[in-house]
VOPAGU-2260 file (C-alpha; in pm, 1 decimal, decimal comma):
REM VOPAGU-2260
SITE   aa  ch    i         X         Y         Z
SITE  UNK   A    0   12754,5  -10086,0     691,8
SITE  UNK   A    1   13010,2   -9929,4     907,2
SITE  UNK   A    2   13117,5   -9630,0     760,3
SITE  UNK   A    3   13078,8   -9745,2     399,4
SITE  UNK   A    4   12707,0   -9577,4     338,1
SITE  UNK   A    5   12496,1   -9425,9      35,5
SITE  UNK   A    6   12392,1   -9092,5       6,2
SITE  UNK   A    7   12143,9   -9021,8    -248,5
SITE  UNK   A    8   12181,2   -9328,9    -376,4
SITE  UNK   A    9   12568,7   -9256,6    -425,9
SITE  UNK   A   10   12808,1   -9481,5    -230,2
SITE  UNK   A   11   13074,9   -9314,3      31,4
SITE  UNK   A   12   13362,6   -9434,3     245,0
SITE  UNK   A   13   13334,9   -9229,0     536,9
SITE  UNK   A   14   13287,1   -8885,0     352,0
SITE  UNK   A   15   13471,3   -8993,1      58,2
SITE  UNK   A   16   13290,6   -9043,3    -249,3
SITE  UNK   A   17   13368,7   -9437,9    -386,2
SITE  UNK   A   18   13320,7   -9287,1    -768,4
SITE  UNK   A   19   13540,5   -9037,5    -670,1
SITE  UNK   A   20   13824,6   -9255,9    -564,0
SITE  UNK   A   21   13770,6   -9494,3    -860,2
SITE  UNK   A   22   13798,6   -9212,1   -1088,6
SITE  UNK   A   23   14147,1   -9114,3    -983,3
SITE  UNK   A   24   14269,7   -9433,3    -856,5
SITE  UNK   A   25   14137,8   -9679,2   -1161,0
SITE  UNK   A   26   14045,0  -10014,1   -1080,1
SITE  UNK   A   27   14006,0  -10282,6    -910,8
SITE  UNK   A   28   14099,7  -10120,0    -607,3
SITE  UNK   A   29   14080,2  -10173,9    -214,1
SITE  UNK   A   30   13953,4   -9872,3       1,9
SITE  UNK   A   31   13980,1   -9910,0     380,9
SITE  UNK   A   32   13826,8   -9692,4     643,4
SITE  UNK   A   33   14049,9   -9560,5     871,4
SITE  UNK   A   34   13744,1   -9488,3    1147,2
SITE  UNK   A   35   13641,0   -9895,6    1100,3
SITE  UNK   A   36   13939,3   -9990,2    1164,7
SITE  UNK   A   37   13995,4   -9809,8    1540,4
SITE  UNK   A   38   13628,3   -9884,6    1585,4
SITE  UNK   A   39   13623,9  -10228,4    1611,6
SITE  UNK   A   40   13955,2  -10220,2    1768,4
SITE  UNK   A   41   13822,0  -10022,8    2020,1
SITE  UNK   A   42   13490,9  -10179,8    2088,0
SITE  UNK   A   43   13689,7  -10494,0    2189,7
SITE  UNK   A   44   13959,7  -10316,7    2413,6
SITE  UNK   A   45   13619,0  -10194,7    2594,5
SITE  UNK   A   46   13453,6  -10509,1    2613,0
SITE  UNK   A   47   13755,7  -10703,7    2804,2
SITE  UNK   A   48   13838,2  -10431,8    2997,6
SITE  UNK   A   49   13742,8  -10584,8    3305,2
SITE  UNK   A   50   14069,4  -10833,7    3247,8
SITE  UNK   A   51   14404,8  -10748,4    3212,5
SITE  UNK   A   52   14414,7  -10788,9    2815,9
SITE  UNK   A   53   14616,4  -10757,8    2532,8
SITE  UNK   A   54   14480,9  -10723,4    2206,4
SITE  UNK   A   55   14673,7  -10880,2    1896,3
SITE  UNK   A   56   14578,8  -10771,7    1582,0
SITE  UNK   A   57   14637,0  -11067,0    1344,2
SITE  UNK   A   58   14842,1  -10916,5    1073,7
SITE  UNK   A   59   14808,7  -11173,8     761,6
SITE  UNK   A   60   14435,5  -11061,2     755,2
SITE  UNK   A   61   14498,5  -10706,7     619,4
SITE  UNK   A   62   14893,8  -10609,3     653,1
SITE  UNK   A   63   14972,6  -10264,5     514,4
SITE  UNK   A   64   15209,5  -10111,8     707,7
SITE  UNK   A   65   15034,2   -9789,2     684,4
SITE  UNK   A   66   14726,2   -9947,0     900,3
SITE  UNK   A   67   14943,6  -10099,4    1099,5
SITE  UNK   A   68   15108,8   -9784,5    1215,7
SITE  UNK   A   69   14756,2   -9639,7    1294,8
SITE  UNK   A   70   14665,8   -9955,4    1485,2
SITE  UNK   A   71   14990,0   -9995,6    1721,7
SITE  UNK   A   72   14912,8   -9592,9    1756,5
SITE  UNK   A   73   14559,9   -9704,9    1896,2
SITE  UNK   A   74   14733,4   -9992,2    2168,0
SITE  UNK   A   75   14737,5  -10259,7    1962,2
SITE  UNK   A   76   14972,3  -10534,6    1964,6
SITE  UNK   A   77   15007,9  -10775,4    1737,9
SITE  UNK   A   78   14976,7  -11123,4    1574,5
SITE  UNK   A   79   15223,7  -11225,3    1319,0
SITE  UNK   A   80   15297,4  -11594,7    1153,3
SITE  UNK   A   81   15594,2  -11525,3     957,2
SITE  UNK   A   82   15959,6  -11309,9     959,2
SITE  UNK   A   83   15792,0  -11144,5     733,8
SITE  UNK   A   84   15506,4  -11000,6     935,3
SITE  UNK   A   85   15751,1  -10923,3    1258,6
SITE  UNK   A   86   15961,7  -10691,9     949,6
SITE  UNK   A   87   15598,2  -10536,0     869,9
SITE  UNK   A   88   15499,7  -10524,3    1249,1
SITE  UNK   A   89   15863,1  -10342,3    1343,6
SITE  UNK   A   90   15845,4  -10138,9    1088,3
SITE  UNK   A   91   15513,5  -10028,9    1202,1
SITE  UNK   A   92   15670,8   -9920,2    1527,2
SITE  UNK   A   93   15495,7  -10203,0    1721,0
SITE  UNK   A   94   15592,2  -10226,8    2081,0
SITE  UNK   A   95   15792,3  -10593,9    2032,9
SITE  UNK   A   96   15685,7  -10721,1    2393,2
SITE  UNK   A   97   15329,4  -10711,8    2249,0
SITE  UNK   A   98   15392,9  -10949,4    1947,4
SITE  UNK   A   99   15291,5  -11278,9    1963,6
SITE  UNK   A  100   15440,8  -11562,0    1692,4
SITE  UNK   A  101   15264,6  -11842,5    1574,8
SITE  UNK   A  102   15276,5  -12069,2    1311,8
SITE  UNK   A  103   15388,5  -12414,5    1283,3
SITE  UNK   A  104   15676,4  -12371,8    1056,3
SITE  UNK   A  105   15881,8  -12097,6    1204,4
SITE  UNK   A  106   16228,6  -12135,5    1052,7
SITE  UNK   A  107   16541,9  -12099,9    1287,4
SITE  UNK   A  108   16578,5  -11786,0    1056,6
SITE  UNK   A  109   16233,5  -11655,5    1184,8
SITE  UNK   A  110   16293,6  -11769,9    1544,0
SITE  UNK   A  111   16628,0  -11607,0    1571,4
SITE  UNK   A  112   16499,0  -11247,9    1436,3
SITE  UNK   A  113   16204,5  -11273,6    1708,6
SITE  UNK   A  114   16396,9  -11316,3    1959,5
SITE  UNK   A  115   16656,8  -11048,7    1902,3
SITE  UNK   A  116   16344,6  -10851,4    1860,0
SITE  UNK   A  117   16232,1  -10914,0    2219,3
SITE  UNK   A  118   15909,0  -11013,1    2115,1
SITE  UNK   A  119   15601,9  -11148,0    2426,9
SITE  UNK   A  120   15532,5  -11495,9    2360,6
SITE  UNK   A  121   15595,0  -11743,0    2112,2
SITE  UNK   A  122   15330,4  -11963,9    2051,2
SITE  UNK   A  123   15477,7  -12366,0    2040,1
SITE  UNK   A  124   15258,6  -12625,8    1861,6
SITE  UNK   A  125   15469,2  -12935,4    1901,0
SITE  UNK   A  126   15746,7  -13051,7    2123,4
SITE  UNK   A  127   15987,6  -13049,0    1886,6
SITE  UNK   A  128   15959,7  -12669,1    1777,0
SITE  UNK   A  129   15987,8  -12620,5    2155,6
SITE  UNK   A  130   16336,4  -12791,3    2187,7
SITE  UNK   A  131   16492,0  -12641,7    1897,5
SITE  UNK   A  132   16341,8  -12245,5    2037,7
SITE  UNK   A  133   16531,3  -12377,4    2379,2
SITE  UNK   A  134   16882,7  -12437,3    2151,7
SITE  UNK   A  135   16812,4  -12133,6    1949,2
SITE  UNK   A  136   16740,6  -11939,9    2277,3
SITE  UNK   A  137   17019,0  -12045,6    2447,2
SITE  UNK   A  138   17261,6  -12053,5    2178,6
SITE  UNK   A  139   17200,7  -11673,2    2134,7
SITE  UNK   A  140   17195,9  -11609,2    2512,7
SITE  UNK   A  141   16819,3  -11471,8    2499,9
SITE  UNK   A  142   16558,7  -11524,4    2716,8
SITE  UNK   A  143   16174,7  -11536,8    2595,1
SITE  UNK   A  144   15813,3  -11643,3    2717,4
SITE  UNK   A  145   15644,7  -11983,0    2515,0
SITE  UNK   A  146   15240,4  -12025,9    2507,0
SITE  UNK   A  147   15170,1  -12377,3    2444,1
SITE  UNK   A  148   14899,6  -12366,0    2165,7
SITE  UNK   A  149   14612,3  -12667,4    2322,7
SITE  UNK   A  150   14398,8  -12820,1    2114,6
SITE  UNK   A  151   14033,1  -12848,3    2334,1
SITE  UNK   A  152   13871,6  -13054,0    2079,8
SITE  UNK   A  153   13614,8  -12799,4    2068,2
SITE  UNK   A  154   13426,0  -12813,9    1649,8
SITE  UNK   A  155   13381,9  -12429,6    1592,6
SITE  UNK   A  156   13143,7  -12553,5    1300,7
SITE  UNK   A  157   13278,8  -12374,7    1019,9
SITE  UNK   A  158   13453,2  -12441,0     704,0
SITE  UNK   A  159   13689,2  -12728,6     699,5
SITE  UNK   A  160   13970,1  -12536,6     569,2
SITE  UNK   A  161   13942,8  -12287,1     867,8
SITE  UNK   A  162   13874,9  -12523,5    1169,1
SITE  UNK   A  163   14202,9  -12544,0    1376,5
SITE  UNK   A  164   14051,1  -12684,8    1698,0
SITE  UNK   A  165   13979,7  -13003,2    1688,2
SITE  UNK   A  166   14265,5  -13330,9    1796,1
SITE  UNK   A  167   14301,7  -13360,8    1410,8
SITE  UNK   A  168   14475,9  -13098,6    1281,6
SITE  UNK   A  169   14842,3  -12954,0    1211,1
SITE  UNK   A  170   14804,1  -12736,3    1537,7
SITE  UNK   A  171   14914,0  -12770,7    1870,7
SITE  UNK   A  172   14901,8  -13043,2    2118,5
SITE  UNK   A  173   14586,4  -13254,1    2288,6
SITE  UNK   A  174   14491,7  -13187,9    2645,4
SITE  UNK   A  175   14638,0  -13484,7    2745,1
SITE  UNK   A  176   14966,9  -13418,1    2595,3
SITE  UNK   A  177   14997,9  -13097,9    2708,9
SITE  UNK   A  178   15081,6  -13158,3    3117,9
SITE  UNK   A  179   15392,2  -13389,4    2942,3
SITE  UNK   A  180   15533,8  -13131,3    2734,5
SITE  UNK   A  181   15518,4  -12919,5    3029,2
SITE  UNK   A  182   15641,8  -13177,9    3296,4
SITE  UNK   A  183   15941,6  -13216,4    3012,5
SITE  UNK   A  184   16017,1  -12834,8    2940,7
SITE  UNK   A  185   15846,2  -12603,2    3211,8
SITE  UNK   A  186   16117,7  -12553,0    3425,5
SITE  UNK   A  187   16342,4  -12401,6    3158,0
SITE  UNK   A  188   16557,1  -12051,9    3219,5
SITE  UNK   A  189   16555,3  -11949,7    2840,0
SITE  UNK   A  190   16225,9  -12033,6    2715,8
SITE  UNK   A  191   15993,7  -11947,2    3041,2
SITE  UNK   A  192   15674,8  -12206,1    2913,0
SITE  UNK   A  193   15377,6  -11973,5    3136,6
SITE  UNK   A  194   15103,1  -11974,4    2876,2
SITE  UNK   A  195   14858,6  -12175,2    2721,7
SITE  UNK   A  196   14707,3  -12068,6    2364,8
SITE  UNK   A  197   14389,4  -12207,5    2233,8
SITE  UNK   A  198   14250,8  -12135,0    1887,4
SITE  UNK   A  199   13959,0  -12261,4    1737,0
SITE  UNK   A  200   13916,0  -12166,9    1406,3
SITE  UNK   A  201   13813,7  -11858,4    1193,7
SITE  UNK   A  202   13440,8  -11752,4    1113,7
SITE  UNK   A  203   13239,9  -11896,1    1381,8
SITE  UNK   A  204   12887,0  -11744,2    1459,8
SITE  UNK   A  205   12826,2  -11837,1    1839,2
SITE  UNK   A  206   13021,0  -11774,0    2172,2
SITE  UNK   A  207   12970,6  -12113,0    2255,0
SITE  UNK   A  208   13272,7  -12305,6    2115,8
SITE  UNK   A  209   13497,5  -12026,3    2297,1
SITE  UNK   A  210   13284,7  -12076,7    2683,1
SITE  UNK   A  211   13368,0  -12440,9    2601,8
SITE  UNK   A  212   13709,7  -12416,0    2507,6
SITE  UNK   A  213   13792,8  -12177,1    2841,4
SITE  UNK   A  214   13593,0  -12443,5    3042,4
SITE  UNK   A  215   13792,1  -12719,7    2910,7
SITE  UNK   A  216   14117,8  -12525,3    2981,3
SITE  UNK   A  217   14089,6  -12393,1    3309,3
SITE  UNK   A  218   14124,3  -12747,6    3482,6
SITE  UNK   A  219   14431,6  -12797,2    3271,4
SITE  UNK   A  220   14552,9  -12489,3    3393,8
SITE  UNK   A  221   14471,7  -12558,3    3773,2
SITE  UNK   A  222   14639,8  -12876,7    3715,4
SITE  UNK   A  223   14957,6  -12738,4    3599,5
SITE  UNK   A  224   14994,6  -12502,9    3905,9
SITE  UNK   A  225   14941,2  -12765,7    4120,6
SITE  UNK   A  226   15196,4  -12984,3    3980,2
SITE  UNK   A  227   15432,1  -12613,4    4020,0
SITE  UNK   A  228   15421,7  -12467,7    3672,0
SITE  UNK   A  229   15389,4  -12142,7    3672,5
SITE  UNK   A  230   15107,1  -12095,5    3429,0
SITE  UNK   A  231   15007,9  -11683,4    3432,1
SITE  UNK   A  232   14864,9  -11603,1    3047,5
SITE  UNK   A  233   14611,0  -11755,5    2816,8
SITE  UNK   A  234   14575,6  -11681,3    2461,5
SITE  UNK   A  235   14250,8  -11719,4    2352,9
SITE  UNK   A  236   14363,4  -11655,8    1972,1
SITE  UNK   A  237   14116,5  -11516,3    1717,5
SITE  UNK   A  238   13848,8  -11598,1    1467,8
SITE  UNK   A  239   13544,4  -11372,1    1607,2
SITE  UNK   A  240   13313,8  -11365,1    1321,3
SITE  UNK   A  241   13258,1  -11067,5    1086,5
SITE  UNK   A  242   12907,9  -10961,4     939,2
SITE  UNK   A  243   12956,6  -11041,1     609,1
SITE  UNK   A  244   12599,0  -11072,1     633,7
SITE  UNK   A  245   12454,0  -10793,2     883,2
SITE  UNK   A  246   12358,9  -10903,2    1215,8
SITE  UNK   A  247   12446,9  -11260,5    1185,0
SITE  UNK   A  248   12752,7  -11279,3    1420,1
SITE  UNK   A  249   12848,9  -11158,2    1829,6
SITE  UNK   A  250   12939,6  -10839,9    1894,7
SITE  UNK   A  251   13250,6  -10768,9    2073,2
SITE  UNK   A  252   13050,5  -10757,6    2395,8
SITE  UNK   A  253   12882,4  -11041,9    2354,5
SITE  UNK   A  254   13216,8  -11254,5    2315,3
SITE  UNK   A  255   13324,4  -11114,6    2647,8
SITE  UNK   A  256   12964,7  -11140,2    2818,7
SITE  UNK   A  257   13018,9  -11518,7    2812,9
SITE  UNK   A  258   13454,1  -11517,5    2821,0
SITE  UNK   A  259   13493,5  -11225,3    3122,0
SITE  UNK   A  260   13278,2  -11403,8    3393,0
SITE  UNK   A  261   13462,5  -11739,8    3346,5
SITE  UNK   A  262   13814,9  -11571,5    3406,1
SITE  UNK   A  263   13750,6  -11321,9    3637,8
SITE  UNK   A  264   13997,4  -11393,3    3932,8
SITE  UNK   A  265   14141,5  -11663,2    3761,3
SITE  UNK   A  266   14500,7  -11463,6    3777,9
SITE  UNK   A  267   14547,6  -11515,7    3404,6
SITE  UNK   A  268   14629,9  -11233,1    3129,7
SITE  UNK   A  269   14431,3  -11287,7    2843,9
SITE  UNK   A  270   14558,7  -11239,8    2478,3
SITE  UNK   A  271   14313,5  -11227,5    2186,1
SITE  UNK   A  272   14400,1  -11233,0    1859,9
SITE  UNK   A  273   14133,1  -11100,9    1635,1
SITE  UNK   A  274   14207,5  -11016,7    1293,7
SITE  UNK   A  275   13877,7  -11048,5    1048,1
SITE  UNK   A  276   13649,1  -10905,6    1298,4
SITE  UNK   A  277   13854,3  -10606,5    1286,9
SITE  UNK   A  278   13907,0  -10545,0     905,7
SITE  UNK   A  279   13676,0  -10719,3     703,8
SITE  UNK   A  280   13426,8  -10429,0     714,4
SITE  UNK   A  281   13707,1  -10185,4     724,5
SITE  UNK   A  282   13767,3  -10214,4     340,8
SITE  UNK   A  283   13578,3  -10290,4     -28,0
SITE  UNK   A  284   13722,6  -10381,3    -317,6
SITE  UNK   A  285   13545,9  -10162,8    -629,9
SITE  UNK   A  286   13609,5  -10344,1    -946,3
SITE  UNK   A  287   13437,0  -10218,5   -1284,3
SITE  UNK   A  288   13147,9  -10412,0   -1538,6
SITE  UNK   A  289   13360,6  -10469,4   -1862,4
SITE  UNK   A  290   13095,0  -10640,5   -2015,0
SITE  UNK   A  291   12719,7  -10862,0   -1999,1
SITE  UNK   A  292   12630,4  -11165,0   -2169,1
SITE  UNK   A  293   12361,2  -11417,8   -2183,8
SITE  UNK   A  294   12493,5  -11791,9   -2177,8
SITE  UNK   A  295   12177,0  -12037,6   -2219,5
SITE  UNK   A  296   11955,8  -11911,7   -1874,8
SITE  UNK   A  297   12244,7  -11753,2   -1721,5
SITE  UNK   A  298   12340,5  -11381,9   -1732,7
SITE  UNK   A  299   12695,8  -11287,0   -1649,0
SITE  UNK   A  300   12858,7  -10944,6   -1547,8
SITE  UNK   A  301   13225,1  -10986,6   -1610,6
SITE  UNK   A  302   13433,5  -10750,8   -1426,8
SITE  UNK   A  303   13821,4  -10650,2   -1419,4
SITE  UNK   A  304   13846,2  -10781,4   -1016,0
SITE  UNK   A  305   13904,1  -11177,9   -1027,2
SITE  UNK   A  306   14007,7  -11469,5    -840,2
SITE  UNK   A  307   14382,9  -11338,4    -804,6
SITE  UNK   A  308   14259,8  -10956,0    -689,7
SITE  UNK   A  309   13964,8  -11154,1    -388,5
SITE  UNK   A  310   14003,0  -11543,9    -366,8
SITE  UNK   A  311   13767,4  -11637,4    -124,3
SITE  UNK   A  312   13442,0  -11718,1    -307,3
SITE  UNK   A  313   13642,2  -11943,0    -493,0
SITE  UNK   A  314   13851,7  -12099,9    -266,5
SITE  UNK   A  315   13601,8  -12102,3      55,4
SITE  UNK   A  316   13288,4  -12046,5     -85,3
SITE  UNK   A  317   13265,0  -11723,9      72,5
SITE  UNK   A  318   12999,4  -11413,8      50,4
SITE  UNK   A  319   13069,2  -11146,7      10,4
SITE  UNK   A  320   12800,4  -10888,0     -45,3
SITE  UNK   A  321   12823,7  -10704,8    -378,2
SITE  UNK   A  322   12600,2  -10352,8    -477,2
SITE  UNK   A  323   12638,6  -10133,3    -750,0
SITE  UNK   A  324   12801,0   -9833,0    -622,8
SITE  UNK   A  325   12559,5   -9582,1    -781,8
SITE  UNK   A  326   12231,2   -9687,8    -775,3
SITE  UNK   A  327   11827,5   -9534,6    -771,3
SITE  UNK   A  328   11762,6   -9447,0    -405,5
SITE  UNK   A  329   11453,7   -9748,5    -398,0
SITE  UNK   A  330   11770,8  -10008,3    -471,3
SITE  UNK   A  331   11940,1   -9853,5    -181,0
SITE  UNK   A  332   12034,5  -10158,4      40,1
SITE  UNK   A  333   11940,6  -10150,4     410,7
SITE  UNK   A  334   12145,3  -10442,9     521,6
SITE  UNK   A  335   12445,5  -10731,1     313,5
SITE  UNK   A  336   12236,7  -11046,4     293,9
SITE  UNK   A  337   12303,5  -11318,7      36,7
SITE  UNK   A  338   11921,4  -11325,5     -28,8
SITE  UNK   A  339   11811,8  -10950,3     -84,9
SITE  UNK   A  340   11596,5  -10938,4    -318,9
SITE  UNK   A  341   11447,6  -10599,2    -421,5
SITE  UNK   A  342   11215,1  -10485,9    -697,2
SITE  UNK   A  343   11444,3  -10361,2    -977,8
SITE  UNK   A  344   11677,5  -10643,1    -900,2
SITE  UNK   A  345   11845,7  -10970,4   -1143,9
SITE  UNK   A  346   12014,7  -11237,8   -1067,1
SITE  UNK   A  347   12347,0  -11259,4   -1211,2
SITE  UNK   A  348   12680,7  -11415,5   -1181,8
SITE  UNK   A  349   12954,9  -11173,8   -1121,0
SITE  UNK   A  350   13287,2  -11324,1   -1225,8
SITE  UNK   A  351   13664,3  -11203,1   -1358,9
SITE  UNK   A  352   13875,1  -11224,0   -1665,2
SITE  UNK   A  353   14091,9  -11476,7   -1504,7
SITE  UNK   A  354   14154,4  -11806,1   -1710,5
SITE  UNK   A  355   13972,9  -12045,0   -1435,3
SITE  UNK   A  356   13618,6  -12135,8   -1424,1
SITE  UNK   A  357   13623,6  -12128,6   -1072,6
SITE  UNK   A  358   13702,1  -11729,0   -1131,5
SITE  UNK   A  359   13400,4  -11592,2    -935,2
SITE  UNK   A  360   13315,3  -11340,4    -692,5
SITE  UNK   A  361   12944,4  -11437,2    -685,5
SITE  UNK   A  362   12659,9  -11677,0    -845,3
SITE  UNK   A  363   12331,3  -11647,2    -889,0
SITE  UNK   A  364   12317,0  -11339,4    -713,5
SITE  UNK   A  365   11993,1  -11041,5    -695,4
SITE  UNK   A  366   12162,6  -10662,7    -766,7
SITE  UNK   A  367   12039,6  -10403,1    -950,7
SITE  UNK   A  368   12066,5  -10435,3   -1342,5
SITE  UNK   A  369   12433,5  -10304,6   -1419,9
SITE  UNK   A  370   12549,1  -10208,8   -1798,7
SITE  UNK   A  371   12934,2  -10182,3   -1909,4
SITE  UNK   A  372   13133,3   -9923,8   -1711,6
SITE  UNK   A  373   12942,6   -9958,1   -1393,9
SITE  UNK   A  374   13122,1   -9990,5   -1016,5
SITE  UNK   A  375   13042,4  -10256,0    -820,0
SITE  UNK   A  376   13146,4  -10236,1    -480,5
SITE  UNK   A  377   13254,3  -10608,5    -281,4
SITE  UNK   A  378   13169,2  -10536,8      84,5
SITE  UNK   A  379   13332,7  -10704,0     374,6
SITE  UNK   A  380   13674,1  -10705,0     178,9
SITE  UNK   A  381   13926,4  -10582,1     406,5
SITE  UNK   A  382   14000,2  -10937,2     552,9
SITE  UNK   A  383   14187,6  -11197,0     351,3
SITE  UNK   A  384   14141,5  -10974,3      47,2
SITE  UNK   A  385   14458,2  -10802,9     -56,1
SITE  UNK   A  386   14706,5  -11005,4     170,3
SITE  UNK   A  387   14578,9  -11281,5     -27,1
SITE  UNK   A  388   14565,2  -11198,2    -344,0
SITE  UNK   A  389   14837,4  -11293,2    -631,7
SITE  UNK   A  390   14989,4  -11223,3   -1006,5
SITE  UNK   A  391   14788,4  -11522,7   -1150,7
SITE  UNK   A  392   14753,0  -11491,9   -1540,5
SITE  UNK   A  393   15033,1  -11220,8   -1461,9
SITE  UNK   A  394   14797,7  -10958,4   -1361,6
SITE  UNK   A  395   14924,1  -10661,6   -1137,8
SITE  UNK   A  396   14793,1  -10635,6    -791,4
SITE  UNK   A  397   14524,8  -10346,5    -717,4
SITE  UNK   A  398   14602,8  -10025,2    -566,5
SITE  UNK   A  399   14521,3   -9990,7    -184,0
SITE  UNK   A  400   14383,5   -9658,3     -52,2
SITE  UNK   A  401   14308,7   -9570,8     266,1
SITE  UNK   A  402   14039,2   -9310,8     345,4
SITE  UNK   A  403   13998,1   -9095,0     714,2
SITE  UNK   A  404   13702,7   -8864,3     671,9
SITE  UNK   A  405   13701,0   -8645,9     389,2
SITE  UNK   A  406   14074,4   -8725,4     269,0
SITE  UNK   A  407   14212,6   -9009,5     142,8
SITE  UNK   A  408   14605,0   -9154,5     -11,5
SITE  UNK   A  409   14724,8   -9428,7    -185,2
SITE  UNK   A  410   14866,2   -9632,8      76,8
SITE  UNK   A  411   15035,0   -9878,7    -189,4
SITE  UNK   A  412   15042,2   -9849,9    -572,0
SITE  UNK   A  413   14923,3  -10001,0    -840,3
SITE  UNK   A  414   15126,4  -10276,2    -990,3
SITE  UNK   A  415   15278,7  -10234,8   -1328,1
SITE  UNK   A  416   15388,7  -10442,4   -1581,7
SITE  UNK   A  417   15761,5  -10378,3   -1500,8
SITE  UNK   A  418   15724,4  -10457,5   -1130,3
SITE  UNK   A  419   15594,2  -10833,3   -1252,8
SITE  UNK   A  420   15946,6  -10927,4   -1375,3
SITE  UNK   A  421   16164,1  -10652,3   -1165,6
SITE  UNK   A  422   16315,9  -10955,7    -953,9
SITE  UNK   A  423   16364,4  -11200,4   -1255,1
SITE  UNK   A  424   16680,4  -11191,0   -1408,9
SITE  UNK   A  425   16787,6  -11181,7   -1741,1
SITE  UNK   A  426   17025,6  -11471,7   -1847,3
């Protein structure tokens, strides 16, 4: 489980002790791994070595500025969709000609700060945002580099709320469109339009859908030289898949086992933008049993982690594998599966105080019998888990702590009461 592992039938990040951590820190709380983190970073800098690559950590899936630092410190560059996320990223120290921008909403606000920051490419999803980054460009006498974001009509079969690739959606432009907007806006001097981006989705489990998309690009791309664009980057965006069950997505390699061969001499830089497969198994979030009932056949464990602390079950559907975090060594798990079933084991619903009965983390799920004042640790929680989470029911947000081998810090506080009202004013 990356470098979350139990000893003895005692749960550690890295060669922290979770109960440890828990005990100082309170909870719910989120603890990353520092070594996860550069890892998986660093298994996919490896695997597309053989191109000339640039690897954009999508920031929205775990932001902290504190892991940020440690990433751009490690090569990365980075993905941001928001003004917000350049602040984070230049704050971070990222180099700026290694930030890519997407979004379909950038406001001229947004725009203007990214390109006084000097960032690499913006990513365009409609002609319209690309005329108005031309005025904006030219009205502050800058000079940038667009990626026009392609939709292949390639179906990444995952959840609908997650699929970006197909013709209908909010992003980007058909194939067909796309030699127009080009014919219309490639030969510009402030925005230089020399990329196409392409992304498909989030959560997929095969290489496939990204073979097919590069296949369905490349002749695009040839077409566009010919025609005497100048076309010399593709961004191949994000969504690798993390294990939130083990062994049940591509490994870094495998991704560029099928992706390397097809652009090998192709004269394109490639720019990936992987975000989940880097941090979900970076981080947990340890929440504690406040109580156990019985409702008709149905036994509940209701913990003080809900909907507002880890949305996903409830707004995807998502699993996430949960495990007490002290358990007898025969209930020690030896993989995350959604059915593990061991002797010892009950099936429970694990849900939060939150005023929703959609407030879940899990149903109908096999763990280990757990009693008031027990951990539970939610693996695969470092994606999509803090940076989404909220003051719903006016709860505070959970502490974030960050742990590198035996040490570990509080990389953001707890929320108090005071900070839920600091920016409302008194009338």
């Amino acid at each position: 489980m990356d470098s979350f592992s139990y000893k003895k039938g005692q749960l550690f990040a890295e060669e922290v002790a979770v109960s440890l951590i828990a005990a100082e820190v309170g909870t719910p709380v989120y603890i990353y791994s520092k070594a996860t983190f550069l890892s998986h970073l660093a298994k996919i800098q490896e695997a597309f070595a053989q191109l000339d690559t640039t690897i954009c950590y999508s920031i929205k899936a775990c932001s902290n500025v504190n892991i940020l630092k440690f990433m751009a410190d490690a090569g990365s560059g980075f993905d941001i969709v928001s003004g917000g996320e350049l602040y984070r990223a230049l704050q971070a120290g990222a180099d700026a000609s290694k930030i890519v921008f997407a979004g379909v909403g950038k406001t001229d606000k947004e725009i203007l700060e990214a390109l006084q920051a000097g960032i690499g490419y913006f990513n365009i999803e409609s002609e319209q945002e690309l005329a108005n980054l031309i005025t904006l460009a030219e009205q502050s006498g800058t000079v940038t580099k667009a990626a026009l974001r392609v939709n292949p009509d390639v179906d990444y079969k995952t959840h609908a709320y997650i699929t970006t690739g197909t013709k209908e959606t909010k992003f980007g432009v058909d194939i067909e469109r796309a030699r127009k907007v080009f014919a219309d806006y490639g030969d510009n001097k402030s925005v230089k339009l020399c990329a196409i981006h392409v992304h498909l989705g989030s959560s997929g489990k095969t290489i496939d859908p990204y073979c097919e998309a590069v296949e369905k690009i490349l002749p695009l791309v040839e077409q566009l030289r010919a025609e005497g664009h100048t076309v010399d980057a593709l961004d191949l965006g994000g969504g690798f898949g993390a294990d939130y069950e083990s062994d049940t997505v591509p490994s870094a390699s495998d991704y560029a086992s099928g992706i390397v061969p097809l652009l090998k001499d192709k004269g394109l830089k490639l720019i990936l933008e992987p975000g989940k497969s880097i941090c979900a198994n970076a981080g947990i979030m340890v929440a504690r049993v406040l109580f156990t009932k019985q409702g008709g056949s149905k036994k509940f464990a209701i913990i003080d982690a809900g909907m507002n602390d880890l949305i996903r079950p409830a707004l995807y559907g998502a699993f996430h594998f949960i495990w007490p975090v002290q358990v007898e060594e025969n209930l020690v798990p030896d993989r995350r599966s959604e059915d593990l079933q061991l002797d010892g084991t009950e099936v429970i619903d694990i849900v939060g105080p939150v005023c929703e009965s959609g407030d879940f983390l899990a149903r109908d799920r096999s763990i280990p019998a757990v009693k008031r004042a027990d951990l539970l640790a939610v693996f695969s929680a470092g994606a999509y888990g803090f940076s989404m989470s909220s003051n719903y029911n006016s709860r505070c947000r959970p502490a974030q702590v960050l742990v590198d081998g035996s040490d570990f810090e509080v990389i953001r506080e707890r929320e108090s009461y005071e900070d839920l009202t600091a920016k409302e004013k008194d009338i």
